[in-house]
C-alpha positions, 0 to 999 in steps of 0.5 A, a space after each residue: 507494457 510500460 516503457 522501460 528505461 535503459 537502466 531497467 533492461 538488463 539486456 540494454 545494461 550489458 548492450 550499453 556496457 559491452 559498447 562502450 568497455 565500461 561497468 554499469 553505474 545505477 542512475 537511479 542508485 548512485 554511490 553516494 553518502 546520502 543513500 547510505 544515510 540520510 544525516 549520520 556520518 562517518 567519524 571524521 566527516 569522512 565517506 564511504 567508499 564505494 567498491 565493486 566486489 573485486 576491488 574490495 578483495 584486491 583492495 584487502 590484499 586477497 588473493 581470492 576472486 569474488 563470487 557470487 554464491 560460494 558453495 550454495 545459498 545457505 543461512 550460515 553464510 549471513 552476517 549482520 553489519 553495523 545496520 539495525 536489520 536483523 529483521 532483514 537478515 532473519 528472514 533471509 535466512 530463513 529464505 535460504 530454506 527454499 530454492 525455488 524461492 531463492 531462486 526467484 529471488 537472486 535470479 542465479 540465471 541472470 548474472 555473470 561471474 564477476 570478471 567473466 566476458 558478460 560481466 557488466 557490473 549490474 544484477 537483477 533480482 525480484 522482489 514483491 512489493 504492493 501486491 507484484 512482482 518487482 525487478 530491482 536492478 543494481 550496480 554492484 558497488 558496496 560501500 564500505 568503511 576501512 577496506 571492510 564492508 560495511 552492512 551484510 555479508 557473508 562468511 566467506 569473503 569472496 562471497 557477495 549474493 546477500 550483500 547485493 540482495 541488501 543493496 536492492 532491498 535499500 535501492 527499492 525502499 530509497 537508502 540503507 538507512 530506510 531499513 532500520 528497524 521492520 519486522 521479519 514478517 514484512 521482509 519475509 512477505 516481499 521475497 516470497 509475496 505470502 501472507 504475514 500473520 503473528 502470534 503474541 505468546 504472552 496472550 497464550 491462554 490454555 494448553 489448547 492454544 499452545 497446542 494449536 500454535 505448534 500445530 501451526 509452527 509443525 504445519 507450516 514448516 512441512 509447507 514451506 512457510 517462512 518464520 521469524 521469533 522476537 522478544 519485546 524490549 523497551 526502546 533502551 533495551 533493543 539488541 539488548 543480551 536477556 535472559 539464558 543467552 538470549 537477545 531483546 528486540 532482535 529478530 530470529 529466525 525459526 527453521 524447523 520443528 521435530 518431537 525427539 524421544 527423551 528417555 522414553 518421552 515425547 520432548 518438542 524442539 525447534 530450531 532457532 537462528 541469530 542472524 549475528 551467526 556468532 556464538 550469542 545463542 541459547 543457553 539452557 535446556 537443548 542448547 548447543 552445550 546442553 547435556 540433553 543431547 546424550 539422551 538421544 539416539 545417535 539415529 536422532 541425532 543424524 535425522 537432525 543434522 545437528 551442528 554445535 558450532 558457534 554459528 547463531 544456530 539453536 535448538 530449543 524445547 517448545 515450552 522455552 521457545 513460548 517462554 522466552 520469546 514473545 513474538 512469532 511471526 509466520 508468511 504463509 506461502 499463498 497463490 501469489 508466491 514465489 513457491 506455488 505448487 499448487 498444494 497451497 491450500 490458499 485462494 487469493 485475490 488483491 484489491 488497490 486502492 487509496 484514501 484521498 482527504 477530503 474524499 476517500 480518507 473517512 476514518 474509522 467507524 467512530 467517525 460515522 459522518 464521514 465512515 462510507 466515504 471509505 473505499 468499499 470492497 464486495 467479497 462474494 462468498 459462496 462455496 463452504 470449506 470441504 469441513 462439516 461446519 458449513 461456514 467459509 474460511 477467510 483471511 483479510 489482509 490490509 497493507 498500507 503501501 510505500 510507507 517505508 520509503 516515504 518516512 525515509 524520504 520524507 518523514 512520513 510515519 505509518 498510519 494506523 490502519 484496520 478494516 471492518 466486515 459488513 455482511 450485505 444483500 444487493 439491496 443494500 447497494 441499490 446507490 453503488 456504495 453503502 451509504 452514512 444510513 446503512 452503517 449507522 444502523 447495522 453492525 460490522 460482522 467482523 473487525 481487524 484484531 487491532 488499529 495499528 501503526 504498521 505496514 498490515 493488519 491481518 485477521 482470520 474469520 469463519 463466516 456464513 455464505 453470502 455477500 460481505 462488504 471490507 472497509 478498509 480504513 485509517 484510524 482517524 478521518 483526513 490522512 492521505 495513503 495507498 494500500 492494497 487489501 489480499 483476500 484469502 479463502 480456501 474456496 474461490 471468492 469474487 471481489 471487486 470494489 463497489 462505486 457508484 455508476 456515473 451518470 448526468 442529466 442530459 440538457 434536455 433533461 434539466 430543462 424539462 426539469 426547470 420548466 416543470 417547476 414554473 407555470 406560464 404565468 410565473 414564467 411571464 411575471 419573471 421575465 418582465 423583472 429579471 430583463 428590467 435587472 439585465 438591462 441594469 447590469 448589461 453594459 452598452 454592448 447588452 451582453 455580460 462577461 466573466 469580469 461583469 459577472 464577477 462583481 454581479 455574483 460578489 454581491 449577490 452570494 456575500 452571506 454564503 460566502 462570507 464577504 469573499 470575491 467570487 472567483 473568477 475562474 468560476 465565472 468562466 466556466 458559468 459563460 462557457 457553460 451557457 455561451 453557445 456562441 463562444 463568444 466569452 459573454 452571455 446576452 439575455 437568453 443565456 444570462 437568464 438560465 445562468 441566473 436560474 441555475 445559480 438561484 437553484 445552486 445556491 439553494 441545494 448548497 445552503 440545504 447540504 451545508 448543515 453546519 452553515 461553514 459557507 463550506 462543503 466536504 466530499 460527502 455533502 458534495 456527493 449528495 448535493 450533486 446527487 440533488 442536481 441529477 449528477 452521479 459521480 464515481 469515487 475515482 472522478 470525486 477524488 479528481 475533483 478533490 485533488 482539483 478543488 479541496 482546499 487546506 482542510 479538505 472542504 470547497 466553497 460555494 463558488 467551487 460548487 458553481 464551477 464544479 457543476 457548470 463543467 461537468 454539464 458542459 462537459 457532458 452536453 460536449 459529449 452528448 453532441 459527439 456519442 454515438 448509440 454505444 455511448 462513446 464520443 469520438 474527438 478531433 483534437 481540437 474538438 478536444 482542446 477546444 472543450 478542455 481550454 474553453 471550461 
């Protein structure tokens, strides 16, 4: 288990705090301007002053004492501030609907009553982030502007459960200010751990497919499902009022759906949300001052629990609802949701992963050169749906994690993102991966709908039994990011990411290997010359060192190099490599395989620079290590990237000598130390020794 800090222990928190007769401050979350905004100021240049719950009602004249929850959780009691997050607020609403995710979302088991012996000034709750389960501790101070809070908060002002909840959202994506602007479906998967998928009703096509849509919406509110409405607006037009009351670029909330009979017929509805809670709703047809409601039956009507207060909420019919909005987004609650019981329907598996440039960045299938250095992810599927079509049901979800926090922090934006699906056999990854022939020469089963610059892509596929390969991917090759990829089917599946095994020619093996391409007679007419060439190069004391061997190796490789110094670093790890002794120089024997060595190098690098760049990238370095009896898992190819890869994501021909004059040092160092089950045991400083001597 990680070892926790005492700021990430709620039990320590109230230990600490009840010693010590103070409230709890957040390190990690302090009150200050910057974590509200990262440049925008208050008029004036002034501050926000932070206060804890109780202080704001005092500092408000209030007589009453602050609560958490008043009454219960309820979607009425949100409000929006002065912050862009409607798409937060809609899906807190909409969370409300379930308690048993509410509840394990607030945690009402792991807070005191504000004022009461336990308080401490700290709240816990939990929320999914990256594919777990997160707990975000706060402190309950709130910033505020004029005695008022300043972003959400509830209906009743001695209540603070959403305000506190917001805090810990901003506090888990680095500021307040992190949450301007998202889409509901992104909220609604981070307190439930769903699966988002939307619908664009503008490419509605057919009755049958607003039919299906409604099925959906029907379906998914009878589980439990979270959804979220919006209207596309142009960047001036955001939070814009449009047509019949309704808002542009706002986020709603749906909450539920029922067919009512409208003198005689059959009318759909669905209830709408504006977190604004105010009186901004809809104003046609089922609207709260609608004249259809007198063609109900008073039983209807009580079935429907029907408020016509001016609180944001909203019924409309469901031809207006696919008229007017545009955008319906829907979190599917799967196996890793707060809410599983079981009936879900949903199997699911999370795959991690990352794309490193130069290794593991490789871009999409336009980039074919680069595309199999993309992770790769075997989806096995072998058991049908339990319907007569004899195919398999599978959801693929690609997330790119942490985006958020880094373009508040440092200006990230999202990548474009999206997946391809390869149907495979075993043959297929005969290498441990597939590799640039395999995807050159066989189409993708399936794809993403789209490339795009949000936090997921998702896509629904029917597909045959059989083995599948996903290849998550950015758009374009060379960008840095980390991702999970959720895999959802009906039936259980295996998944796993696909890697090359990693193995090295033992000394033994590469000295056979040289010796087999020599006869005795080469091997004589050579070892004339070449002692004639160390005793040239050698000083008085016979023996070469890293400096002596520098100056050899500069103007020895000053075409491939282009006129560049050899590097220094590089010659060490040539003498350690072939220093038996560790002495730090290299006498005849040991020059003379050193010299070999760097001939064949030189010879495989030439061979795997096509472009002649005097450069390699992480696909050349691949197969050229391959040509050396060297195989190399992509998690120790992306350490080498992240050690050796320069600006543009490429290694020179001295780094290509250091690269594999360590890893058979390394590996002759292992080879003396493994026993028969392939394990080495160190001392540590037979351990040090091999690290510092490289």
């Amino acid at each position: 288990m990680p070892y926790k800090q005492w700021y990430e222990d709620l039990g320590e928190i109230k230990r600490r705090c009840r010693e010590r007769g103070t409230l709890f401050e957040d390190p990690e979350f302090p009150a200050i301007d910057s974590k509200v905004f990262k440049k925008r100021v208050l008029p004036g240049g002034q501050s926000f002053e932070w206060l804890r719950p109780q202080e704001l009602l005092d500092a408000q004249g209030s007589s009453e004492k602050a609560e958490f929850v008043v009454g219960g959780a309820s979607r009425l009691d949100i409000n929006q501030g002065m912050l862009g997050d409607c798409w937060l607020l809609a899906a807190i609403a909409s969370l409300t609907g379930e308690e048993k995710l509410m509840n394990k979302v607030i945690r009402l088991d792991k807070y005191d009553k504000f004022g009461s012996p336990g308080y401490c000034g700290a709240f816990q709750f939990n929320i999914w982030q990256d594919g777990h389960w997160e707990e975000v501790i706060i402190d309950d101070r709130l910033p505020t502007y004029r005695k008022k809070l300043v972003f959400m908060h509830s209906k009743e002002k001695n209540e603070f459960w959403c305000a506190l909840l917001e805090k810990a959202y901003a506090k888990l994506q680095g500021s307040y200010e992190a949450l301007k602007g998202g889409q509901t479906i992104e909220a609604m998967e981070d307190f439930t751990g769903g699966l988002g998928e939307d619908f664009d009703f503008k490419k509605i096509k057919s009755e049958a497919e607003r039919e299906e849509i409604w099925k959906v919406i029907e379906k998914g509110l009878r589980r439990g499902d979270l959804m979220g409405c919006s209207i596309t607006a142009a960047p001036n037009q955001i939070e814009a009022k449009g047509e019949m009351g309704l808002v542009k670029g706002h986020a709603y909330s749906v909450t539920k759906a029922t067919t009512v009979n409208y003198h005689g017929r059959d009318v759909r509805l669905v209830r709408v949300r504006n977190p604004w809670g105010n009186e901004r709703e809809w104003e046609g047809d089922w609207g709260d001052k609608s004249s259809q409601w007198k063609g109900l039956s008073e039983s209807e009507k009580r079935q429907m629990n029907l408020n016509f207060a001016d609180d944001g909420e909203f019924w409309m019919s469901f031809d207006d609802f696919t008229r007017y909005f545009h955008k319906l987004e829907i979190c599917h609650l799967g196996p890793d949701s707060a809410k599983s019981t079981g009936d879900h329907g949903w199997e699911g598996r999370v795959e991690k992963g990352s794309w490193i440039r130069g290794s593991s960045a490789g871009g999409c299938r336009n980039f074919l050169n680069t595309f199999a250095l993309n992770p790769q992810f075997r989806v096995d599927l072998e058991d049908t749906d339990d319907d007569a079509d004899d195919k398999c049901s599978l959801t693929v979800a690609l997330m790119q994690t942490k985006r958020r926090k880094l373009k508040a922090e440092e200006g990230k934006p999202m990548l474009t993102i999206g997946f391809s699906i390869y149907k495979i056999t075993d043959d297929d990854l005969k290498g441990g991966r597939a590799d640039r022939d395999f995807f050159a020469y066989h189409a993708s089963t399936a794809r993403s709908p789209v490339f795009i610059n949000s936090r997921e892509v998702t896509g629904r596929y029917t597909l045959d039994p059989g083995s599948y390969l996903v290849i998550p991917t950015t758009f374009e090759p060379g960008h840095n990011g980390d991702f999970i990829v959720r895999i959802y089917s009906e039936k259980p599946v295996k998944t796993g990411q696909v890697d090359v095994k990693t193995t090295i020619q033992s000394r033994d093996e590469r000295k056979a290997s040289y010796r087999s391409n020599r006869t005795s007679e080469e091997d004589e007419a050579a070892d004339a010359s070449f002692k004639a060439l160390f005793q040239k190069l050698a000083g008085e004391d016979r023996e070469i060192d890293a400096f002596e061997l520098q100056q050899i190796l500069t103007t020895a490789t000053k075409k491939v190099m282009f006129g560049r110094e050899f590097s220094i670093e590089a010659c060490r790890s040539i003498i350690d490599f072939k220093d038996e002794d560790k002495t730090g120089k290299l006498g005849y024997d040991e020059f003379k395989e050193v010299w070999a060595l760097i001939k064949s190098l030189l010879t495989v690098f030439t061979q795997f620079d096509a472009d002649g760049s005097g450069s390699m990238d992480m696909c050349e370095l691949r197969l050229a290590l391959f040509k050396q009896g060297i195989s190399l898992s992509q998690a120790t190819l992306n350490a080498i990237s992240a050690r050796f890869n320069n600006k543009k994501g490429t290694l020179c021909f001295d780094d290509f000598i250091q690269i594999v004059s360590r890893i058979y040092s390394i590996k002759d160092d292992f080879d003396k130390h493994a026993d028969r089950t392939g394990k080495a045991t160190f001392t540590v400083d037979e351990f040090l020794r091999t690290c510092l001597t490289m």
